[in-house]
C-alpha positions in Angstrom: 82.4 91.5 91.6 81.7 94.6 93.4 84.6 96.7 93.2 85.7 98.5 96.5 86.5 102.2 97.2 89.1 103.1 98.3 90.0 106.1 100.6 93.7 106.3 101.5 95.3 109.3 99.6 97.8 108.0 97.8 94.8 105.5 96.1 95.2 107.3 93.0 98.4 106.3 92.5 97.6 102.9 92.8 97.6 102.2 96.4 95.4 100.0 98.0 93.4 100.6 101.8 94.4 97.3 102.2 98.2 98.3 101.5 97.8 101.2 103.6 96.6 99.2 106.9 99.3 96.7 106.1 102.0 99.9 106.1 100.9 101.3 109.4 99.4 98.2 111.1 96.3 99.4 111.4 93.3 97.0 111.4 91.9 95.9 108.7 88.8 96.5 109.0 89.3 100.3 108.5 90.0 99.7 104.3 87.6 101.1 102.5 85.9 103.2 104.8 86.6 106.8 105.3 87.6 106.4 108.8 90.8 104.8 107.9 92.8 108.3 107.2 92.1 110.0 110.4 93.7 106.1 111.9 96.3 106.7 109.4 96.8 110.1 110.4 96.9 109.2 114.2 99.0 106.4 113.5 101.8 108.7 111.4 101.4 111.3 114.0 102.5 108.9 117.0 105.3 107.7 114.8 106.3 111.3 114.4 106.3 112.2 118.3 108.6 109.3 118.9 111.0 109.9 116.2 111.4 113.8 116.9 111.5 112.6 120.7 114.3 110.3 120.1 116.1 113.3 117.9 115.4 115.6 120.5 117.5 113.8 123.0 119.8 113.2 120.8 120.7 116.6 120.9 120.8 116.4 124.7 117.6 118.1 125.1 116.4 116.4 128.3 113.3 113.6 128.0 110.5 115.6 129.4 111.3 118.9 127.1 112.1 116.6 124.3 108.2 115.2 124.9 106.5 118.2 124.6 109.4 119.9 121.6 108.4 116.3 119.8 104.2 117.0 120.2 104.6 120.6 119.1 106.3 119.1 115.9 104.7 116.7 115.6 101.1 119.0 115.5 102.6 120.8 112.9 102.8 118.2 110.6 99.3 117.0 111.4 98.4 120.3 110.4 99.5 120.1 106.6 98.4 116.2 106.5 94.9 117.0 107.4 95.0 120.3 104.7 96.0 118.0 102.2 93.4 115.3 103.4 91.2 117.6 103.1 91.9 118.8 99.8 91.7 115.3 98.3 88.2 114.6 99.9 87.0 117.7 98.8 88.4 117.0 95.2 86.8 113.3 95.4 83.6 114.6 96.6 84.1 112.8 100.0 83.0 116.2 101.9 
């Protein structure tokens, strides 16, 4: 049986693509290609916006504000994900 590769960075820990498009709900056809971390990273990044959105107006910071506070955050994150995305393919030899 041809085993399958699997590209989701937390894969050598033990985590199957599989696993990982279960997680986020992302289709299954993205495991075990290399396109399924930029869906995982999209996917994590909306889920970001709308939870620093919601926490935003929380703090009474009004909807619209809150919006844009939440994407700035929200880019930041992205930020670090992708540098450490990056680092892993590059340590894989992915890149």
């Amino acid at each position: 049986m041809e085993s399958k590769r699997n590209y989701n960075i937390h894969s050598e820990a033990g985590m199957d693509d599989m696993e990982t498009c279960e997680d986020l709900g992302l289709d299954p056809s993205l495991a075990y290609k290399t396109e399924l971390c930029d869906a995982a990273l999209d996917k994590m990044q909306a889920r970001n916006i709308e939870a620093e959105r919601v926490a935003e107006m929380a703090k009474g910071v009004p909807a619209d504000e809150a919006h844009k506070t939440a994407i700035d955050i929200s880019e930041q994150y992205r930020k670090v994900a992708q540098d450490n995305l990056d680092e892993v393919r590059k340590r894989r030899g992915y890149v």
